[in-house]
N, C-alpha and C positions, 0 to 999 in steps of 0.2 A: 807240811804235806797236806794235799787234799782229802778229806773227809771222803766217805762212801758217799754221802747226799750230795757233795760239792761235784765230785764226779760224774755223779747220775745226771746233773744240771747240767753240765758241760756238754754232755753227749748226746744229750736231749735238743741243746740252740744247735748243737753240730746237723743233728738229724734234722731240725727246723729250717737251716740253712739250705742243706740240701736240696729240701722240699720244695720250697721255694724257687731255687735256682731250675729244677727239673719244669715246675709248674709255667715258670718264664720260658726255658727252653720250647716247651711245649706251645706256650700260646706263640711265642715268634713262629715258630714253623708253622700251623697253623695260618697264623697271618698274613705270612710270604703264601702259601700254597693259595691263597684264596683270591690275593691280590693279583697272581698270575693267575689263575682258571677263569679268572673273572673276563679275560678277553682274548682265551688260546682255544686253540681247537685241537681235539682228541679224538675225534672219533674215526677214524680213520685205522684200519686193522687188514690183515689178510695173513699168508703163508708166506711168502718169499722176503727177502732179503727188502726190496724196499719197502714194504708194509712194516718193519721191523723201524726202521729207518722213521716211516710216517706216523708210530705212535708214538713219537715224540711230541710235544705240545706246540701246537705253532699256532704265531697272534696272527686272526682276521686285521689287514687292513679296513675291509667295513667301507672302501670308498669306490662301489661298483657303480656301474652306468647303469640308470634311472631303466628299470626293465631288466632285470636280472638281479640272481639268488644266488647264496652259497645251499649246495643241493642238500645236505646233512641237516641247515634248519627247518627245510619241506620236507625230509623223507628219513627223522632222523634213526629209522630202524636199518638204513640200507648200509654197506658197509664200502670203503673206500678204500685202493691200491691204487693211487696215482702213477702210473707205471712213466711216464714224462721227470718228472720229477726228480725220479731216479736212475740210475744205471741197469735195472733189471728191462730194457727195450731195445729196439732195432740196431739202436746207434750206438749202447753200449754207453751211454754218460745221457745227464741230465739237458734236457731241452729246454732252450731258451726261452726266456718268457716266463718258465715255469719258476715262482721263488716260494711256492710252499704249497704241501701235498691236498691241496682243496680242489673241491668240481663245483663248476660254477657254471651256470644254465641258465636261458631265459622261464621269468617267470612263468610262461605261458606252457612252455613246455614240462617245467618243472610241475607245474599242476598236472597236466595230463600223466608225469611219470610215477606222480605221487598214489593216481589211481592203477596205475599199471603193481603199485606196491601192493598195494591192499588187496589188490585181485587174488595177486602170487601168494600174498601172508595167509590168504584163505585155501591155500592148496599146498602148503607146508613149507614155502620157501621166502627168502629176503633175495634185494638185488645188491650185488656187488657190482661198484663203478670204476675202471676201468682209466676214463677220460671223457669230457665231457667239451665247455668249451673250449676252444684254441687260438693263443693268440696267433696272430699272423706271420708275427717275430718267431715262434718255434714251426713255422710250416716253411719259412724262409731258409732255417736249420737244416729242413729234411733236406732243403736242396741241394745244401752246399755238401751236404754228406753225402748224396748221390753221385755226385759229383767227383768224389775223390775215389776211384777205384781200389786205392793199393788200403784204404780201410777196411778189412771186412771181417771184424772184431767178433762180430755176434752173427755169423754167415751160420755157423752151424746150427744154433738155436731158430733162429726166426727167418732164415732164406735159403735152404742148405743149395736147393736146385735153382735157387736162379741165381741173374746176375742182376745186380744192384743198381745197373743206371737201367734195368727194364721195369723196374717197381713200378714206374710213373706211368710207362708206356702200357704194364701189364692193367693198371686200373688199384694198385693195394696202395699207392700216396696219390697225392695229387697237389701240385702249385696254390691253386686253391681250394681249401678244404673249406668242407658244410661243419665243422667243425666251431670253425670260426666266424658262422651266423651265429654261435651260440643255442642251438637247437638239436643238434645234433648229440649222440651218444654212444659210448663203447661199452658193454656190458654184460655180464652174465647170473644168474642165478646160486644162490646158497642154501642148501638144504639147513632148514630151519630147526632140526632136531640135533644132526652132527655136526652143523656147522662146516660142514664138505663143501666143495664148490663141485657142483651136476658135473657130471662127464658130457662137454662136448664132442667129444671126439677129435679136437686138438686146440690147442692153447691159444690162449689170446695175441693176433697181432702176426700168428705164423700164417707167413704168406706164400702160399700155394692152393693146389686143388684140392686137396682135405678140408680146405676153411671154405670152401664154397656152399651153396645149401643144396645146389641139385648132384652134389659129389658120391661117388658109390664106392668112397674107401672108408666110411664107417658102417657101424655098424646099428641094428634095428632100434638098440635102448638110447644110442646118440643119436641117432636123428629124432626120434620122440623126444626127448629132454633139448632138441634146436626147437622144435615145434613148441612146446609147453613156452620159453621165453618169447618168441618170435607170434605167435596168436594174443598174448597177452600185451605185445607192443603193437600190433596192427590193431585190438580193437580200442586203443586210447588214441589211434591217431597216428601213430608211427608206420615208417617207411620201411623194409628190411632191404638190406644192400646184398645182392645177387653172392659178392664173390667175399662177405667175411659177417658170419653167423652173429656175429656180435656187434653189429654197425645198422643201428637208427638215426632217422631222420625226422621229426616233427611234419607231419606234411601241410599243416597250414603254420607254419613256421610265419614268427613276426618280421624276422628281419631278413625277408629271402633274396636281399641284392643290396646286404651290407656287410662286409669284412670287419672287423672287429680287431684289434691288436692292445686293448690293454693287458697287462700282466695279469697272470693268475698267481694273488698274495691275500 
């Protein structure tokens, strides 16, 4: 039989072993987690279903066209809901071209939106992004979905009164989108304390006369919270689009009669 000491010794290498194997466990994990962060992107957060989707870690390819940024390394306070990306948009499924939840912008614009940040940080709010560049391949997408009448998946959320093949006609898509200059931008405001997204007065992307800015079906605190985004993107430079509160345009834009179609990765 073992001794009382013999015992104590035994239970002792048991407990050493242990140690050891927790200490290894711990450094591999560790290791793995860093080896991954070291070249994914996380910043990307909001409320709905695909923000949920987008905080998952996804690797930058890193292999953009000479004159453009991924918008999180210039602005890394603003917060991202790739709505393409995902199935929470018009078409109801992910848009082509799009293969992971990044916004990517020309430099030039990205500068000017980085000051449009800081203006807003000094008045209690971050920008939430939306959508930003577009390849050409997901504007090709819109078409063919217009196109298909008996789709009308997400009629009730994002078009309830109209009809789908007038999107084009009405001015809310278009064949070819300022999107995919790369200068363009889909976007709204976050209160900086709650963490809310501002009350526009209706949701990103719903396409009617509520989203217009001379519209008189909201009301006194949403039109001022359109105004507070929409002043702060006119004096950096920005264009506001007549018929959707949340659609900039760079108006000395670099590339204003070049379409763009690489993937957003």
């Amino acid at each position: 039989m073992k001794t009382t000491s013999e015992k104590r010794l035994a239970q002792l290498r048991m407990g050493l072993r242990g140690t050891k194997i927790a200490v290894f466990t711990l450094v591999l994990l560790l290791w793995t987690n860093t080896m991954f962060m070291g070249s994914t992107y996380a910043a990307y957060v909001g409320s709905s279903t695909d923000s949920v989707l987008q905080q998952m870690q996804m690797e930058k390819k890193n292999h953009l066209p000479q004159g453009f940024v991924y918008l999180d390394e210039v602005i890394p306070t603003a917060e991202f809901e790739i709505r393409y990306y995902g199935d929470n948009n018009f078409v109801g499924k992910r848009i082509d071209g799009y293969k992971a939840p990044l916004a990517i912008f020309s430099r030039t614009a990205a500068t000017a939106l980085k000051a449009v940040s800081d203006d807003l940080a000094n008045k209690g709010y971050i920008l939430k992004v939306y959508d930003a560049y577009r390849p050409q391949t997901a504007v090709n997408h819109f078409v063919r979905w217009s196109q298909n009448a008996v789709d009308i998946k997400m009629k009730q959320q994002y078009y309830p009164r109209l009809d789908k093949r007038n999107l084009f006609k009405l001015g809310f898509i278009a064949k070819k989108s300022g999107h995919s200059r790369g200068s363009t931008i889909d976007l709204t405001i976050v209160n900086k304390e709650t963490g809310a997204e501002v009350d526009m007065g209706s949701p990103f992307d719903f396409f009617g006369d509520i989203s217009y800015y001379d519209t008189s079906l909201i009301n006194k605190t949403q039109k001022a919270n359109r105004a507070i985004l929409k002043e702060a993107m006119v004096k950096q430079g920005f264009k506001p689009y007549s018929k959707e509160w949340w659609h900039f345009t760079l108006i000395k834009e670099p590339y204003p009669k070049q379409y763009f179609d690489f993937k957003v990765e």
